[in-house]
ZADO-664721 format. One record per residue: residue number from 0; residue in three letters; chain; x, y, z of N, C-alpha, C, O, CB in turn. Coordinates in nm, 2 decimals, padded with zeros to 4 digits. Glycine has a CB too. Example, Ala and Ser with C-alpha at 12.3 -4.5 7.8 and 13.67 -1.06 7.14 Angstrom:
// residues 2
(0; "Ala"; "A"; (01.32; -00.57; 00.78); (01.23; -00.45; 00.78); (01.32; -00.33; 00.78); (01.42; -00.33; 00.85); (01.13; -00.45; 00.90))
(1; "Ser"; "A"; (01.28; -00.22; 00.71); (01.37; -00.11; 00.71); (01.29; 00.00; 00.79); (01.34; 00.11; 00.80); (01.41; -00.06; 00.57))
***
This chain:
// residues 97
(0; "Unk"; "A"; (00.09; -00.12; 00.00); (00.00; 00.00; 00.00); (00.09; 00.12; 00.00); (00.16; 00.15; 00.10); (-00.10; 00.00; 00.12))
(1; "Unk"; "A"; (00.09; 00.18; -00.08); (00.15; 00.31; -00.11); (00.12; 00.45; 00.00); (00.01; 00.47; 00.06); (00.09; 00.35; -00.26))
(2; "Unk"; "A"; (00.20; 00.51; 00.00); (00.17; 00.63; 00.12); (00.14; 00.70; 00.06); (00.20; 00.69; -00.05); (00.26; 00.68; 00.21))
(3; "Unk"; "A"; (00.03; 00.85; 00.08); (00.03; 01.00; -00.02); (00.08; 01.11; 00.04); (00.02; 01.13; 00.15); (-00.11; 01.05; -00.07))
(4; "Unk"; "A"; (00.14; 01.18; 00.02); (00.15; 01.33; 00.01); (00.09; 01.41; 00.00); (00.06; 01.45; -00.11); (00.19; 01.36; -00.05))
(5; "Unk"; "A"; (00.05; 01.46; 00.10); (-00.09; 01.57; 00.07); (-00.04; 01.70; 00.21); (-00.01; 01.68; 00.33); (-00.32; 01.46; 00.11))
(6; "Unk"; "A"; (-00.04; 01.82; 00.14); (-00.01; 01.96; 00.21); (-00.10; 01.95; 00.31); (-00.22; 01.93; 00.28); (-00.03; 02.09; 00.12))
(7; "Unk"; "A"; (-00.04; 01.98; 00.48); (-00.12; 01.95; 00.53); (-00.22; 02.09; 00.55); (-00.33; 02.04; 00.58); (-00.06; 01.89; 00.63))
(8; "Unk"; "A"; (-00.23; 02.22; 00.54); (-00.28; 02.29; 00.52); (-00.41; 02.25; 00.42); (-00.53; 02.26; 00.47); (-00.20; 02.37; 00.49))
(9; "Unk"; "A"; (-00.39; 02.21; 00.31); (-00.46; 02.16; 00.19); (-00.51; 02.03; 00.28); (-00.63; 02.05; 00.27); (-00.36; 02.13; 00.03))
(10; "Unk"; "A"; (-00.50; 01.97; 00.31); (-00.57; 01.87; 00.38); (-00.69; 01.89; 00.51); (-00.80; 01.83; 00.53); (-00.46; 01.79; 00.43))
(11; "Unk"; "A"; (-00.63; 01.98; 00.58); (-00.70; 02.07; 00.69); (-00.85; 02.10; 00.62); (-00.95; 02.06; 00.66); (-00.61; 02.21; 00.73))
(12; "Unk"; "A"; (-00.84; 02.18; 00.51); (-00.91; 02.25; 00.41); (-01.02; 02.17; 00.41); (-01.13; 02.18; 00.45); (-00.84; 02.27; 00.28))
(13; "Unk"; "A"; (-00.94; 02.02; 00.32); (-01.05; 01.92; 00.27); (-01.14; 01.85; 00.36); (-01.26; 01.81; 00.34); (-00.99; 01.83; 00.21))
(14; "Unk"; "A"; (-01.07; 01.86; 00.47); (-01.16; 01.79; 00.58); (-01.23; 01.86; 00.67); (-01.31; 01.81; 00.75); (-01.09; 01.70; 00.66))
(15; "Unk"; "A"; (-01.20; 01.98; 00.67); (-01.31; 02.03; 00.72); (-01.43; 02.08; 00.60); (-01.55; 02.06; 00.62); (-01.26; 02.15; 00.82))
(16; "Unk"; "A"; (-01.40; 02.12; 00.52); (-01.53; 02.09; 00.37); (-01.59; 01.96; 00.37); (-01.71; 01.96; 00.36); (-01.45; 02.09; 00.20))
(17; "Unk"; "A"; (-01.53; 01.84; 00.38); (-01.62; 01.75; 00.39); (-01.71; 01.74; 00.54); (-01.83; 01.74; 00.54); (-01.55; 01.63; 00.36))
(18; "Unk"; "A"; (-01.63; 01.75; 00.64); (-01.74; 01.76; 00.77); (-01.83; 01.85; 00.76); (-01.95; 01.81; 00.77); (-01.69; 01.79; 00.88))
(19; "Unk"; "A"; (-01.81; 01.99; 00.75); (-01.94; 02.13; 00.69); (-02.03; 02.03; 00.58); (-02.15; 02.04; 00.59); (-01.83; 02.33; 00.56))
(20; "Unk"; "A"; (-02.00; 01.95; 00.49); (-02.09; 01.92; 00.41); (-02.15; 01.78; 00.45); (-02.25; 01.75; 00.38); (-02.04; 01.94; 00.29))
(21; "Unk"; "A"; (-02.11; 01.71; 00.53); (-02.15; 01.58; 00.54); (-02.24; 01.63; 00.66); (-02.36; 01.61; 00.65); (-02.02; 01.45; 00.55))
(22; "Unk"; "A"; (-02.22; 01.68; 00.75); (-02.31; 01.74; 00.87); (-02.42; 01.84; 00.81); (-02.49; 01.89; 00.90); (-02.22; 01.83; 01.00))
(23; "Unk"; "A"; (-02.43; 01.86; 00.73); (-02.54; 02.01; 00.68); (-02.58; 01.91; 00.61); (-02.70; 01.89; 00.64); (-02.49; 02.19; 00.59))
(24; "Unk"; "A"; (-02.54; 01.81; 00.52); (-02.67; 01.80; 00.46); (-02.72; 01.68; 00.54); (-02.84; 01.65; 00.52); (-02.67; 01.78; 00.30))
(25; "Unk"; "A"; (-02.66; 01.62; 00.61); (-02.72; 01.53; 00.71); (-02.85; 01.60; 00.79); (-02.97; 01.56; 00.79); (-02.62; 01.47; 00.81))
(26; "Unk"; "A"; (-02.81; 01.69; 00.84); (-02.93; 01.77; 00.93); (-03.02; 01.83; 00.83); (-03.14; 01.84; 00.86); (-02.87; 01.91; 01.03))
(27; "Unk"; "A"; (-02.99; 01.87; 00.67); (-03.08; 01.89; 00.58); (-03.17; 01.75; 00.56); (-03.28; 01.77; 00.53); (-03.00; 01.95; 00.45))
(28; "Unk"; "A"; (-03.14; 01.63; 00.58); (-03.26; 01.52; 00.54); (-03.27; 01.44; 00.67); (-03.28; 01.32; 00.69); (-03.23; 01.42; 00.40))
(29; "Unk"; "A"; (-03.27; 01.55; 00.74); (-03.31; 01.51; 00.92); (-03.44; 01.54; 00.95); (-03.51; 01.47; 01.02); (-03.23; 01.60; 01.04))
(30; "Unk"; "A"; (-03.47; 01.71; 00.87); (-03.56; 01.78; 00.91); (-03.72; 01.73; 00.86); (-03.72; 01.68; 00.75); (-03.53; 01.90; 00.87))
(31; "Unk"; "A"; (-03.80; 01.74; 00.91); (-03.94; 01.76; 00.87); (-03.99; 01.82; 00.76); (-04.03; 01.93; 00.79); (-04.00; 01.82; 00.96))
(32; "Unk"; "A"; (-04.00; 01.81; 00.63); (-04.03; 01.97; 00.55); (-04.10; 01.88; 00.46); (-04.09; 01.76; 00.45); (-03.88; 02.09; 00.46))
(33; "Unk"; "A"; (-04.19; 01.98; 00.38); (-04.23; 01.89; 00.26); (-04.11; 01.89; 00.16); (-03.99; 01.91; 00.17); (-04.36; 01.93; 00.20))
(34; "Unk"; "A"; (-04.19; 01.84; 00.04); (-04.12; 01.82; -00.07); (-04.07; 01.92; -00.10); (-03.95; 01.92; -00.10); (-04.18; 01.78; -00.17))
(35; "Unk"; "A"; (-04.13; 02.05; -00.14); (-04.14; 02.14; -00.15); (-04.02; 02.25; -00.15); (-03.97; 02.30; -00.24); (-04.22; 02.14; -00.10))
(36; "Unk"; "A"; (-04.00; 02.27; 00.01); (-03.94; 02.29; 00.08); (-03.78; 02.26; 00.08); (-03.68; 02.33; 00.06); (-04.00; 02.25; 00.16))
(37; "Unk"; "A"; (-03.80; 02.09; 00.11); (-03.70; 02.02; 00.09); (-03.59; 02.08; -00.06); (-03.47; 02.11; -00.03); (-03.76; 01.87; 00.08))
(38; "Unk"; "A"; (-03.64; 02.09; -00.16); (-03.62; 02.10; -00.30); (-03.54; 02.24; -00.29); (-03.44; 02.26; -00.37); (-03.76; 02.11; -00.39))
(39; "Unk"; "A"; (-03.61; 02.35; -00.17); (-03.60; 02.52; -00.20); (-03.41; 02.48; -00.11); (-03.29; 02.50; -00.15); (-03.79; 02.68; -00.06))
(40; "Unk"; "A"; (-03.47; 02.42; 00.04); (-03.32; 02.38; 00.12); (-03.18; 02.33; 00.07); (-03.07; 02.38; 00.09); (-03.35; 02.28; 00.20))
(41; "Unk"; "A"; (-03.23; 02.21; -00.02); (-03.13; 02.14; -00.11); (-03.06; 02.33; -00.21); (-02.95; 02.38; -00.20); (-03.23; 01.98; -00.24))
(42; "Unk"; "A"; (-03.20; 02.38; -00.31); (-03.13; 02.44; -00.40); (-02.99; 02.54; -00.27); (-02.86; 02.53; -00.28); (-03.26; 02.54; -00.50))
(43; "Unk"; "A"; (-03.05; 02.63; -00.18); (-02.99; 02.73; -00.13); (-02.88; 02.69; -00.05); (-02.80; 02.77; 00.00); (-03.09; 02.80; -00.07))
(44; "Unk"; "A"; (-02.88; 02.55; -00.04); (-02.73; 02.49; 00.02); (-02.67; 02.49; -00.07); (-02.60; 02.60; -00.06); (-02.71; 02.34; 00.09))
(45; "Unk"; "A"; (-02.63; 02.42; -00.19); (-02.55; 02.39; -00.29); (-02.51; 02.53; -00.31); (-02.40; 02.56; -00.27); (-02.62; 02.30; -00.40))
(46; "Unk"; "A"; (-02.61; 02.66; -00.37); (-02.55; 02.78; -00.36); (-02.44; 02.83; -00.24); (-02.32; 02.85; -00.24); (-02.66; 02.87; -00.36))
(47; "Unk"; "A"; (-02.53; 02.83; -00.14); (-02.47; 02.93; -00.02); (-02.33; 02.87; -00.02); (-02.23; 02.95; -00.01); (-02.55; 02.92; 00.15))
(48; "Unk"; "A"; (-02.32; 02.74; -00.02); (-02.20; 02.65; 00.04); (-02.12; 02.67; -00.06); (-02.00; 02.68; -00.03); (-02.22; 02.48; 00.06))
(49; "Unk"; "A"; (-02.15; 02.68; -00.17); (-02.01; 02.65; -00.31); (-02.00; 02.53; -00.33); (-01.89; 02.48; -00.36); (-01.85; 02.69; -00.29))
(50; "Unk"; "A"; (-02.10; 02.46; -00.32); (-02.05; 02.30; -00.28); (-01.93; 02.24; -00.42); (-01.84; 02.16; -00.41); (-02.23; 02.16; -00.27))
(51; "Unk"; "A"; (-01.98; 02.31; -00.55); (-01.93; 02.19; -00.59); (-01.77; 02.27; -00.63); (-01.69; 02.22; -00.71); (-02.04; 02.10; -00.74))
(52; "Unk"; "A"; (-01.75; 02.38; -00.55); (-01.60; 02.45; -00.58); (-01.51; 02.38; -00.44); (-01.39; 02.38; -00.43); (-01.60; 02.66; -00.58))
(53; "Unk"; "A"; (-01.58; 02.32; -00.34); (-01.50; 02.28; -00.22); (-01.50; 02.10; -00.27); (-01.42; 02.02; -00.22); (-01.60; 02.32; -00.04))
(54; "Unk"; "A"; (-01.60; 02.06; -00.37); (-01.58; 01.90; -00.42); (-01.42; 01.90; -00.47); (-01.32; 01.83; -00.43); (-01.70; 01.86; -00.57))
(55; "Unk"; "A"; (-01.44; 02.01; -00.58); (-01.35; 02.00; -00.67); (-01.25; 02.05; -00.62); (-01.16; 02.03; -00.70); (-01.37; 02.04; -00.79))
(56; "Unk"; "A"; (-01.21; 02.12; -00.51); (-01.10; 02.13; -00.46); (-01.01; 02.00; -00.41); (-00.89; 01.99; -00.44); (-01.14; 02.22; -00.36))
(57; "Unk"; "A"; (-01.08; 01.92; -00.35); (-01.11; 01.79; -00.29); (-00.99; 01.69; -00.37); (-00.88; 01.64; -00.35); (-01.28; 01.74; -00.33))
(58; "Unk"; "A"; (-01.12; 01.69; -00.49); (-01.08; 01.61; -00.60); (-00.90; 01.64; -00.63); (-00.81; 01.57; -00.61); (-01.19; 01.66; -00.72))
(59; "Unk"; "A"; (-00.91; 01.80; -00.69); (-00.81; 01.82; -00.72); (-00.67; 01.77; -00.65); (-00.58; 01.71; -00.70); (-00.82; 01.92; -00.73))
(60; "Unk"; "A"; (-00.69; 01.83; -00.49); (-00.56; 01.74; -00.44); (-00.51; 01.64; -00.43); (-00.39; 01.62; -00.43); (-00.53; 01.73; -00.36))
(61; "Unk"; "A"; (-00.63; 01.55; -00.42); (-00.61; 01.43; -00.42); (-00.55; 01.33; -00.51); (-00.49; 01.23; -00.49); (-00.67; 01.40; -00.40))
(62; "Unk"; "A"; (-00.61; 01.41; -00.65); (-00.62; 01.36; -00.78); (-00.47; 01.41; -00.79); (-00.42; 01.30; -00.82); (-00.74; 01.43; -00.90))
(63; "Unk"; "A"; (-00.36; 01.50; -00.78); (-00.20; 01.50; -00.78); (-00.12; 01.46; -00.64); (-00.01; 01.51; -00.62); (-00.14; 01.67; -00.82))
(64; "Unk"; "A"; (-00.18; 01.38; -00.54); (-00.15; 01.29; -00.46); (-00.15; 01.17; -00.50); (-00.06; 01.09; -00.47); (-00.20; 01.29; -00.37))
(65; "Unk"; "A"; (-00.25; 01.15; -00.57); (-00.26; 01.00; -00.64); (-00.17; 00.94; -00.75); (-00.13; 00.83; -00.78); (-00.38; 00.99; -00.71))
(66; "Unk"; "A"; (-00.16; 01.06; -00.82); (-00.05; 01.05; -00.93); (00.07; 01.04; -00.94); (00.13; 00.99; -01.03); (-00.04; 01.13; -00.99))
(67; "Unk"; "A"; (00.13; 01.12; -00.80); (00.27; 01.15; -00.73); (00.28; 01.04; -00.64); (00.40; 01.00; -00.60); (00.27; 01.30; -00.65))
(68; "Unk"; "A"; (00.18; 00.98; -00.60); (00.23; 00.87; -00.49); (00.19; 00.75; -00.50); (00.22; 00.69; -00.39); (00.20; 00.89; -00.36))
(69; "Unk"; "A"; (00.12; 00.68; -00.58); (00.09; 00.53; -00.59); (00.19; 00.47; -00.74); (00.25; 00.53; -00.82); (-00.11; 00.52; -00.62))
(70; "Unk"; "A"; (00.18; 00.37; -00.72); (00.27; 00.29; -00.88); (00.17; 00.27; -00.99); (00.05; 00.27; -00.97); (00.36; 00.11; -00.84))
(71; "Unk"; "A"; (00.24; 00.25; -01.11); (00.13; 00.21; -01.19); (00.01; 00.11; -01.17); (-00.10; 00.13; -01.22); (00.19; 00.19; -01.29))
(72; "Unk"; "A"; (00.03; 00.05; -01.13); (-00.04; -00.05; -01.09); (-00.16; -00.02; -01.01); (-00.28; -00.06; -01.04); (00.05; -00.13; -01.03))
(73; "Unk"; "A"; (-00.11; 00.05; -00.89); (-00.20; 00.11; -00.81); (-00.27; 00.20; -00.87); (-00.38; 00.22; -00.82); (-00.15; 00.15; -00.71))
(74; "Unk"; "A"; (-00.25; 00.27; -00.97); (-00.32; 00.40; -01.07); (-00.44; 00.34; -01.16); (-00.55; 00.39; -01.18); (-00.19; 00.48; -01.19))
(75; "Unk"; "A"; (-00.39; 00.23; -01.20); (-00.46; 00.15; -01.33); (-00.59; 00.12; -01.19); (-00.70; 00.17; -01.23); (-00.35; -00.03; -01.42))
(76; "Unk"; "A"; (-00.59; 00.07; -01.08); (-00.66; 00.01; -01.03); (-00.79; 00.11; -00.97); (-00.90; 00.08; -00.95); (-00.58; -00.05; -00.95))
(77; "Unk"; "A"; (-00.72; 00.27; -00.93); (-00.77; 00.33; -00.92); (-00.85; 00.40; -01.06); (-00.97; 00.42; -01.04); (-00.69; 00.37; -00.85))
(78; "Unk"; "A"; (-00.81; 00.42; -01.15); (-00.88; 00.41; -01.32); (-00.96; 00.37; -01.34); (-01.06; 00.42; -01.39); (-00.84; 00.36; -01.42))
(79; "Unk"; "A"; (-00.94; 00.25; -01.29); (-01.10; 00.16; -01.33); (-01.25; 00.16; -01.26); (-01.36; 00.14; -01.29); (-01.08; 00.02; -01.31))
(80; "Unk"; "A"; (-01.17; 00.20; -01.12); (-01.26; 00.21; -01.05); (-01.36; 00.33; -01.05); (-01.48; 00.34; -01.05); (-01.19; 00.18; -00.96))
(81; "Unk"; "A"; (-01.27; 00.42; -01.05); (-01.36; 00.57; -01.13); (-01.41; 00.56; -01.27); (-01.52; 00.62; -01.29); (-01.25; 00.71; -01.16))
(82; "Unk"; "A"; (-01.36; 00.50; -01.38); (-01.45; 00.51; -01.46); (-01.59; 00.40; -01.47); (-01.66; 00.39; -01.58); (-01.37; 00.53; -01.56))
(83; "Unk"; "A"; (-01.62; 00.29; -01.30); (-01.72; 00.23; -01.32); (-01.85; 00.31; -01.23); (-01.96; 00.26; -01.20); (-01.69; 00.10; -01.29))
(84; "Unk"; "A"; (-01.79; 00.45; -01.19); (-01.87; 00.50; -01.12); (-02.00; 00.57; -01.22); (-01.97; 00.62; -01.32); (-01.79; 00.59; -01.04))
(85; "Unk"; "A"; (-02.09; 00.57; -01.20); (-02.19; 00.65; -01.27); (-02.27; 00.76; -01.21); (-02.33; 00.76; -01.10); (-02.28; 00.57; -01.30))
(86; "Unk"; "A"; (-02.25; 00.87; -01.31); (-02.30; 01.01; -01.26); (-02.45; 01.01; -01.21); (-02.55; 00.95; -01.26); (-02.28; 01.13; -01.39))
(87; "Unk"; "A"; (-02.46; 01.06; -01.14); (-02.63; 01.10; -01.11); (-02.68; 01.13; -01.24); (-02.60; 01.19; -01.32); (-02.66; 01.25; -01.00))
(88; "Unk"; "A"; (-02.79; 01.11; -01.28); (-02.89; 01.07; -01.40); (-02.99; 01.24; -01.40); (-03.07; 01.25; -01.31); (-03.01; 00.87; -01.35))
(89; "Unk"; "A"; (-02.98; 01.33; -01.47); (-03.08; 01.41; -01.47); (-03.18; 01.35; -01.51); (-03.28; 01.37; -01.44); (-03.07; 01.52; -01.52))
(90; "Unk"; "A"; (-03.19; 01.29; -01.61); (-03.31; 01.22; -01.68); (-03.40; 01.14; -01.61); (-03.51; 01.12; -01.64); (-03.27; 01.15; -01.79))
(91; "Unk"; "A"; (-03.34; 01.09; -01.51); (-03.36; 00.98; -01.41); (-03.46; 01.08; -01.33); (-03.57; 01.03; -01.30); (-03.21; 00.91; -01.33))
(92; "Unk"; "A"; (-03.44; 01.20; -01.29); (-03.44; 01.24; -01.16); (-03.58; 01.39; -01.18); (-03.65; 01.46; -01.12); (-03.25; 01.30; -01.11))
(93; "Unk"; "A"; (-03.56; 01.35; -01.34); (-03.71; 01.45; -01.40); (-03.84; 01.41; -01.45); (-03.94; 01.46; -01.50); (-03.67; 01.52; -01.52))
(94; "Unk"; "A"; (-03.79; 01.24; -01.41); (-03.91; 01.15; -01.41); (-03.97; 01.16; -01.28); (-03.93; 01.19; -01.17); (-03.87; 01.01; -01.43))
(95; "Unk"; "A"; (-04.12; 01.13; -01.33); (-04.21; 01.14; -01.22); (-04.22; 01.00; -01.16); (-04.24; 00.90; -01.23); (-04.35; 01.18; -01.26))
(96; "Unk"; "A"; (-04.21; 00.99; -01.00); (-04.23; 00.84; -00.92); (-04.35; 00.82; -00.96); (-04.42; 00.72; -00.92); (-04.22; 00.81; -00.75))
***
């Protein structure tokens, strides 16, 4: 198992972005609300937060820790595994239950 390299400043960063976001939206599908609601909460988090500029922050370090510190082997493994991930579906999600 390969060790990474990651700034610990830049690491500080990331982990507290993921805790702000893993705790907010946990307490976001804690609450009571309707649908409705729920939909207005979700939109005005994703704004207020920046969420997807603290993802991709995320991503980014990790993604030249990964590159800088695992062997090929370990890279290929990691490759595959991201590209069996599948994106959230708008099409999916503009269908009516």
């Amino acid at each position: 198992m390969s060790m990474l390299a990651v700034d610990l400043v830049a690491l500080k960063r990331i982990m507290c972005d993921l805790d702000y976001l893993a705790i907010s939206l946990d307490r976001i599908g804690s609450e009571q609300m309707t649908k409705d609601e729920r939909i207005a909460v979700h939109d005005r988090f994703m704004e207020e937060s920046d969420l997807a500029r603290r993802i991709l922050f995320a991503r980014k370090i990790l993604s030249v820790a990964i590159d800088e510190g695992v062997s090929r082997e370990e890279l290929a493994e990691i490759d595959e595994a991201v590209e069996r991930v599948r994106p959230w579906d708008m099409k999916n999600a503009l269908m009516k239950k």
